[in-house]
C-alpha positions in Angstrom: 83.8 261.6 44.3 83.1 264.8 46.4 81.2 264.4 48.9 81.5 268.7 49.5 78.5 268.5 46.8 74.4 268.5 47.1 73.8 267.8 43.4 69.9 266.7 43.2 69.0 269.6 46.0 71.2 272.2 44.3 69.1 271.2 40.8 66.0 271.8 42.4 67.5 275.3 43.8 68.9 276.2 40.1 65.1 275.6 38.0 63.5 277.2 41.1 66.1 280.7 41.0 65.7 280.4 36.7 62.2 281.7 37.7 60.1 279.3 35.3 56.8 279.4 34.4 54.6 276.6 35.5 52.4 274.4 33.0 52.6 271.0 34.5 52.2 268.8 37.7 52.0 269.7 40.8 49.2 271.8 40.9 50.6 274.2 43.4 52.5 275.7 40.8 56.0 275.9 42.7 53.7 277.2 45.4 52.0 280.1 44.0 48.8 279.0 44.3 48.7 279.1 48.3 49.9 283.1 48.0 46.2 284.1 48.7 46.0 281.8 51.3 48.0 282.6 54.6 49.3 279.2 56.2 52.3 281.2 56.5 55.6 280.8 54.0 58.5 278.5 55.1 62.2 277.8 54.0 63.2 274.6 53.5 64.8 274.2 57.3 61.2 275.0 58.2 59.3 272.4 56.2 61.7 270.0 57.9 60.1 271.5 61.5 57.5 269.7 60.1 58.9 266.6 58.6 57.7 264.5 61.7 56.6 260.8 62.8 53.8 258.9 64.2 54.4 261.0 68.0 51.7 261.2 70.4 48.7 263.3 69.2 50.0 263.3 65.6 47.8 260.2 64.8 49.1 257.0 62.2 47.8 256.8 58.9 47.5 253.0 59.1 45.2 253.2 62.3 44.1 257.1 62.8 42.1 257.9 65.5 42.3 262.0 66.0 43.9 264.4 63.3 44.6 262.0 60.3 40.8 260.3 60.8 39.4 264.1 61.1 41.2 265.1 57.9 40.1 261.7 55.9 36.5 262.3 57.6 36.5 266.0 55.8 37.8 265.1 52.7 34.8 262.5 52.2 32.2 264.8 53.1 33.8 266.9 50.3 33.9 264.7 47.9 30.3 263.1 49.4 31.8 259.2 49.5 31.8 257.1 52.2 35.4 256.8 53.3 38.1 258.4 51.8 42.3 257.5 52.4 45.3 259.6 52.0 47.5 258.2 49.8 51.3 259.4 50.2 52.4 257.2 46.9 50.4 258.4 44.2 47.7 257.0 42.8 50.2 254.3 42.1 49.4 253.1 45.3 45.8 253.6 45.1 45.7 252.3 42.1 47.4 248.7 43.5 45.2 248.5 46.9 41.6 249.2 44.3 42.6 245.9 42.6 44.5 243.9 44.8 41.5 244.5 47.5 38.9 242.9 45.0 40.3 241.0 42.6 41.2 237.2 43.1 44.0 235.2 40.9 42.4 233.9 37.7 39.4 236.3 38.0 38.6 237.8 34.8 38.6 241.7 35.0 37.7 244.2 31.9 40.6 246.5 31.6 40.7 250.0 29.7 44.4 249.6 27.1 45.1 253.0 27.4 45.6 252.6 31.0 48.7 254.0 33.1 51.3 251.9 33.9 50.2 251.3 37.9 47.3 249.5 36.8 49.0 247.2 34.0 51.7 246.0 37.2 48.6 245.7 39.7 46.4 243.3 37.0 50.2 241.1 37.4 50.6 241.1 40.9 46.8 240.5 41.4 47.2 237.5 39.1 43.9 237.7 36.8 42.8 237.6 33.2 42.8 241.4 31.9 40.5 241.5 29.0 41.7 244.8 27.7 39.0 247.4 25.6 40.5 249.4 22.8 39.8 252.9 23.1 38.4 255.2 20.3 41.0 257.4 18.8 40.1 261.2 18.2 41.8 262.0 14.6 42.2 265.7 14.8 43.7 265.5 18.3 45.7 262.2 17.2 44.9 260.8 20.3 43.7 257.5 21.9 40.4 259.0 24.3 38.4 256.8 26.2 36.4 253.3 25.5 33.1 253.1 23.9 30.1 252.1 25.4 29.4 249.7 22.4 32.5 248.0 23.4 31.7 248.1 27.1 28.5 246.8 26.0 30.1 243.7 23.9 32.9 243.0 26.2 29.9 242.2 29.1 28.3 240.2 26.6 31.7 237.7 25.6 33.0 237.8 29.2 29.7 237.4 31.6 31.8 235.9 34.4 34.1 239.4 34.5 34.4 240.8 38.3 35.3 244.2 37.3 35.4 246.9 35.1 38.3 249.1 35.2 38.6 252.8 33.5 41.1 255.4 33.5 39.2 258.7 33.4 40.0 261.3 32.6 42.3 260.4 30.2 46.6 262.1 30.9 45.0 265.0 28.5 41.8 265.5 30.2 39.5 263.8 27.8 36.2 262.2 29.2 33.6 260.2 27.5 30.1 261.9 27.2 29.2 258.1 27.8 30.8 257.7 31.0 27.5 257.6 33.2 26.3 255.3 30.6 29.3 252.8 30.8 29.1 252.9 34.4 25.6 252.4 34.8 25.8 249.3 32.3 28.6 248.0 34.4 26.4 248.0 37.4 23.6 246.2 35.8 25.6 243.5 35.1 27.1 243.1 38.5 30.7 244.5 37.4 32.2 246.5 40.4 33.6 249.4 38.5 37.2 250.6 39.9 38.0 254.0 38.4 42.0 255.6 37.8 40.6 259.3 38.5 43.9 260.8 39.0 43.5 263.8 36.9 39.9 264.5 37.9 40.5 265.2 41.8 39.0 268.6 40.7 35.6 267.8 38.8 33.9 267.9 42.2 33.6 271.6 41.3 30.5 270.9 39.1 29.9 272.1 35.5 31.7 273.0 33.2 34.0 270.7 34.3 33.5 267.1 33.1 31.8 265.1 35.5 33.4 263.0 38.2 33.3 259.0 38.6 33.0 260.0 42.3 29.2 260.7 41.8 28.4 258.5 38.9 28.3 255.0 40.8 32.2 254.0 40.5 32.6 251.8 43.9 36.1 252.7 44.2 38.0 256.1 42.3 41.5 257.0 43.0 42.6 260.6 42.5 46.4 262.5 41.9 45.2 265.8 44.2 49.3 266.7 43.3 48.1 267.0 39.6 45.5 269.3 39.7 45.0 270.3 43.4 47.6 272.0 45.6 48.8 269.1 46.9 52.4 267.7 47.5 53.9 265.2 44.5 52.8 262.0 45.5 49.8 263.2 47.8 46.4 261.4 46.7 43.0 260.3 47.5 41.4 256.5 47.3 37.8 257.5 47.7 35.9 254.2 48.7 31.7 254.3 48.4 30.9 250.8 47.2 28.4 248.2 49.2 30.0 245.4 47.5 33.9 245.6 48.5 35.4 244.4 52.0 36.7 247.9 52.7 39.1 245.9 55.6 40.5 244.4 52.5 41.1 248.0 51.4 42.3 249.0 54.1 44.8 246.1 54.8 46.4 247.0 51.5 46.7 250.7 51.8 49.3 249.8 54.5 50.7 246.9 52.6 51.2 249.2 49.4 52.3 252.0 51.2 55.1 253.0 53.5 55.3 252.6 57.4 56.9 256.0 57.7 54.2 258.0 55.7 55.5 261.8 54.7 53.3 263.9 57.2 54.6 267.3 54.8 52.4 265.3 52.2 49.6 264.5 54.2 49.3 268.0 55.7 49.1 269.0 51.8 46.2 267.1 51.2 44.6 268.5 54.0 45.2 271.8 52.7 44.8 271.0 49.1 40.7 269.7 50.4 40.7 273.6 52.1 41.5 275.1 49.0 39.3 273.2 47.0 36.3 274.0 49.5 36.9 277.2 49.6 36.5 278.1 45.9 33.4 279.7 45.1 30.9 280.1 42.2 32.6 283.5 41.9 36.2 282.4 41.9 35.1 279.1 39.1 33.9 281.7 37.2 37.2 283.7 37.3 39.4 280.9 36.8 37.5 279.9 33.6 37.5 283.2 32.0 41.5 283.6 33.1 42.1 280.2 31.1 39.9 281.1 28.1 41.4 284.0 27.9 44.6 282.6 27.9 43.4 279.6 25.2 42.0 282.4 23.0 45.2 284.6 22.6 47.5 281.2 22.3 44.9 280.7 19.5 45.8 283.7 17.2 50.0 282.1 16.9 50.1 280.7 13.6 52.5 277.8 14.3 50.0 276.1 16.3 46.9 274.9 16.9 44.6 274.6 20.1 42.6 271.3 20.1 39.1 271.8 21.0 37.5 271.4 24.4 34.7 268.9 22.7 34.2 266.9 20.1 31.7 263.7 19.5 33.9 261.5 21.3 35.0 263.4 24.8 34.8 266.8 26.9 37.8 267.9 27.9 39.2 269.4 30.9 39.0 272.8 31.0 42.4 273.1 33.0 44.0 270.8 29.9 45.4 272.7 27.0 46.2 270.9 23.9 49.0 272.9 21.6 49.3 271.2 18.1 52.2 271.8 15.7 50.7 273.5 12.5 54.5 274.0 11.9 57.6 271.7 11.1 58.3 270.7 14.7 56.9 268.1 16.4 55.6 268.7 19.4 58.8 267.5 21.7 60.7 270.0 19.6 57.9 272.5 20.3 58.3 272.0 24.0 62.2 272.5 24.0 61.9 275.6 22.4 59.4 276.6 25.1 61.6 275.7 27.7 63.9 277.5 26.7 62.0 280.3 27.3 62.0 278.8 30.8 58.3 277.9 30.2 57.8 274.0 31.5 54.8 271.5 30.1 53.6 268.6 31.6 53.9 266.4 28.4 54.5 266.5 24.6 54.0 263.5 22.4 54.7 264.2 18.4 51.9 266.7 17.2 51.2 268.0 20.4 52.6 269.9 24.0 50.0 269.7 26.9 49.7 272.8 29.4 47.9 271.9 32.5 46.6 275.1 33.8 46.0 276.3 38.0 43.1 275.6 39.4 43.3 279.4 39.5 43.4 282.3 37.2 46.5 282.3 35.1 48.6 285.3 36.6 50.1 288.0 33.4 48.9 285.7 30.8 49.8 287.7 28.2 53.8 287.9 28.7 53.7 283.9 29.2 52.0 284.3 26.1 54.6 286.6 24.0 57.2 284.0 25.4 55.6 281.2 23.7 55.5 283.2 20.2 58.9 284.5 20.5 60.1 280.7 20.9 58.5 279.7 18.1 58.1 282.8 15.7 61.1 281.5 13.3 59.5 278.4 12.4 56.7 279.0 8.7 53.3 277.6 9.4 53.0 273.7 7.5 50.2 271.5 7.0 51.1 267.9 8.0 49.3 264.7 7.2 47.7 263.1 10.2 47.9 259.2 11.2 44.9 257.3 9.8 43.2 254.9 12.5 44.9 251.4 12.1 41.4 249.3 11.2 43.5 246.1 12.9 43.5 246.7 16.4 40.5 244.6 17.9 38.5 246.7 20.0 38.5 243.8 22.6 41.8 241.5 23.3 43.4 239.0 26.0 47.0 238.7 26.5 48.3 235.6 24.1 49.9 234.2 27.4 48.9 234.5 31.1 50.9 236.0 33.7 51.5 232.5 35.6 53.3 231.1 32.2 55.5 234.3 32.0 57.3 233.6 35.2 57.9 230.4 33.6 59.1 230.9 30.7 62.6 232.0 29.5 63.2 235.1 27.0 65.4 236.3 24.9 66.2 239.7 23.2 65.8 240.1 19.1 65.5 243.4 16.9 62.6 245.3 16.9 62.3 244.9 13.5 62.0 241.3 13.7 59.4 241.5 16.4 55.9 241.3 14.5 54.3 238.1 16.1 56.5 237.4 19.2 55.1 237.3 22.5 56.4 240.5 24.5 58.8 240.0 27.6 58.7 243.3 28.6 56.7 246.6 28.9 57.9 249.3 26.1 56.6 252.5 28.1 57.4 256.1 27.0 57.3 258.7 29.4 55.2 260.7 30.4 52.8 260.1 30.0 53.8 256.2 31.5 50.9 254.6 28.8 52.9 251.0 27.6 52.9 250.6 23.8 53.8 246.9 24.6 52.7 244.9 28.1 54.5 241.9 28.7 52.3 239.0 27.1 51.0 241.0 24.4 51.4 239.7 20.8 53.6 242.4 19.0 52.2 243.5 16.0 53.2 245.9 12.9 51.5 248.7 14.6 53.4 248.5 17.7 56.3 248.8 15.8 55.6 251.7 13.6 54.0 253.7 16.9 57.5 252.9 18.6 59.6 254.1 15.5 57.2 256.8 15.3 58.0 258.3 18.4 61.7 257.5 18.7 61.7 259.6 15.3 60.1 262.4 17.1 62.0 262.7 20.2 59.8 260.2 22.5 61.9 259.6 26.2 61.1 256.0 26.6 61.5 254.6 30.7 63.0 251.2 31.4 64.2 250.8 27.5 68.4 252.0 27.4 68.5 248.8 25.2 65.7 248.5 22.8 67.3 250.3 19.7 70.5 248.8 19.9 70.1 245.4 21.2 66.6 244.7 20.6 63.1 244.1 22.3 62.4 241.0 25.3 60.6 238.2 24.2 59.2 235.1 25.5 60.7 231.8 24.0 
């Protein structure tokens, strides 16, 4: 091999020199939105001036005393919470301190299905009984939203002795129920401590008309991705703690478990900055940025081969910074996305109806070029009406796993086609990605429905993470 070659940095080099056009995560936009902010520009070399360790007067995340505890102290009175952590792993990490701090083996915890990934592996390692909560599915959208208070409501009512409640909202496309300060008051009541997967709502601290925030609603712990929407670092997040009823030593002992010794200090100056920016925007400059993005929204709205999903409906609001492009053509929506790119225009996520843009948290600079891009990628194709996936009328709105996780690590498993699958016990997590939603946890019974949502979006172009195998040689299964 030749070892003359840099192949991962000179990638990064070649997408940043094709001069693309920025409609997914990070939220810095490949750094354009800290151009009106002067912290000074830096090459690479210079960024590694920077790339420092725990030295004297540079603080330690896992016990900060001066610059780290003044950063985490400003980002709290921001956000109004009692304590709040820098997280240099995502809300992965986050995600695995909230439940591994307050939830005990066997402990019964009420778990939103539509969850990401980090949680399904923390409700393992934690060892409980996830009692997972269906969400409702929005037709026109063809997506899953959020869970309803009804089956909040009847979930407290078959499992009384459940510890915790735990939501992901806003959903990866923005989507927030307009019951979520109802949910989370009724989860209170009954003693539930409610632990929230915030990471794409680092951002609704900015008030109407953004959706509202868990931070403020009485969610004892919310973790939040400020590298989604903020301009933040990849990887740089918040834990935001304001509960009475957690040992917050617990969370802190597994902030440093969870997360490296040798924490990034590039990210952690990035969520420092990413808190400035977001203090520093004004009513004035909200303002701005909404009218840049409906702008946008509207003239994306007058191409014919697709359709913009609205920001409300009964069942959600939606994230202003979320747009949701549906095929009203032949293409599905990762087909739609390739021919965008190709125009060097990049979206967080497409799934088969629809391509999601996630928008600055500023205005959206020459909208209307980025906009003749998008039509000339997709001009060619003739406008069709497609029929829509009717709600399956199966799926129980409320649903344990058919095995727990101590018997899994007993048991042996075995592969077998997919198409043989419908009633087997799952070995295995079936996960496409983005946006890292499993179709299958490990321990779920598989049903006829996982199997035609799998086919589904193999048929439309679905990457699926972790699977190589699954078409050819079939899906893990316990014995």
């Amino acid at each position: 091999m030749n070892q003359n070659t840099v192949p991962l940095y000179q990638g990064l080099l070649n997408h940043k020199n094709s001069d693309p056009i920025s409609f997914h995560v990070p939220g810095h936009k490949n750094g354009a939105m800290f151009k009106s902010v002067d912290f000074g520009t830096v090459s690479f070399n210079d960024l590694l001036r920077i790339d420092l360790t725990e030295l004297n007067g540079l603080d330690d995340l896992h016990s900060p005393t001066s610059i780290i505890k003044e950063a985490q102290h400003l980002t709290a009175d921001l956000y109004k919470v009692k304590k709040s952590y820098f997280l240099v792993g995502g809300s992965t990490a986050g995600n695995l301190a909230m439940i591994l701090a307050t939830c005990n083996p066997h402990d019964v915890v009420l778990v939103q299905r539509n969850s990401h990934k980090s949680i399904m592996n923390s409700l393992q390692l934690a060892n409980v009984r996830p009692v997972f909560l269906s969400p409702e599915f929005d037709y026109e959208s063809q997506i899953a939203t959020n869970i309803s208070y009804e089956t909040v409501k009847q979930a407290i009512k078959d499992y009384p002795e459940a510890k915790a409640l735990i939501l992901t909202t806003p959903n990866y496309y923005g989507m927030v129920s307009h019951n979520l300060n109802e949910i989370i008051k009724l989860a209170n009541s009954a003693g539930l401590l409610v632990l929230v997967d915030e990471a794409h709502g680092a951002h609704f601290i900015l008030g109407k008309p953004f959706p509202t925030t868990a931070v403020t609603l009485g969610a004892d712990i919310v973790v939040q991705s400020a590298h989604k929407t903020l301009p933040a670092m990849t990887m740089g997040s918040y834990l935001h703690f304001n509960s009475s009823r957690i040992d917050i030593g617990k969370v802190e002992y597994y902030l440093q478990v969870v997360q490296s010794s040798s924490p990034s200090y590039p990210i952690m100056a990035s969520l420092d900055l990413a808190r400035y920016y977001l203090a520093h925007i004004s009513n004035k400059d909200k303002e701005e940025i909404i009218d840049s993005i409906e702008n946008f929204r509207e003239s994306l709205a007058r191409l014919p081969q697709i359709n913009l999903i609205a920001q409300k409906s009964d069942l959600y609001q939606a994230d202003i910074l979320k747009i949701i492009v549906q095929s009203n053509c032949a293409l599905t929506g990762y087909e739609i996305q390739e021919a965008f790119e190709k125009e060097h225009i990049y979206t967080e996520l497409a799934d088969p109806w629809n391509v999601l843009f996630v928008c600055p948290l500023s205005e959206v600079e020459d909208y209307s070029t980025i906009v003749a891009k998008v039509e000339r990628a997709i001009k060619h194709v003739p406008t069709e009406i497609r029929d829509k996936q009717k709600v399956d009328q199966s799926t129980p709105s409320i649903f344990t796993l058919a095995i727990t996780y101590e018997e899994m690590r007993k048991r042996k498993t075995c592969k077998i086609p997919l198409r043989n699958a419908v009633g087997e016990i799952a070995a295995s997590s079936v996960i496409p990605y983005p946006p890292g939603i499993p179709v299958i946890l490990p321990g779920e019974t598989i049903t006829n429905n996982h199997i035609n949502m799998l086919l589904t979006l193999k048929e439309s172009g679905a990457y699926f993470q972790n699977n190589p195998e699954l078409w050819d040689k079939g899906i893990d299964i316990f014995n």
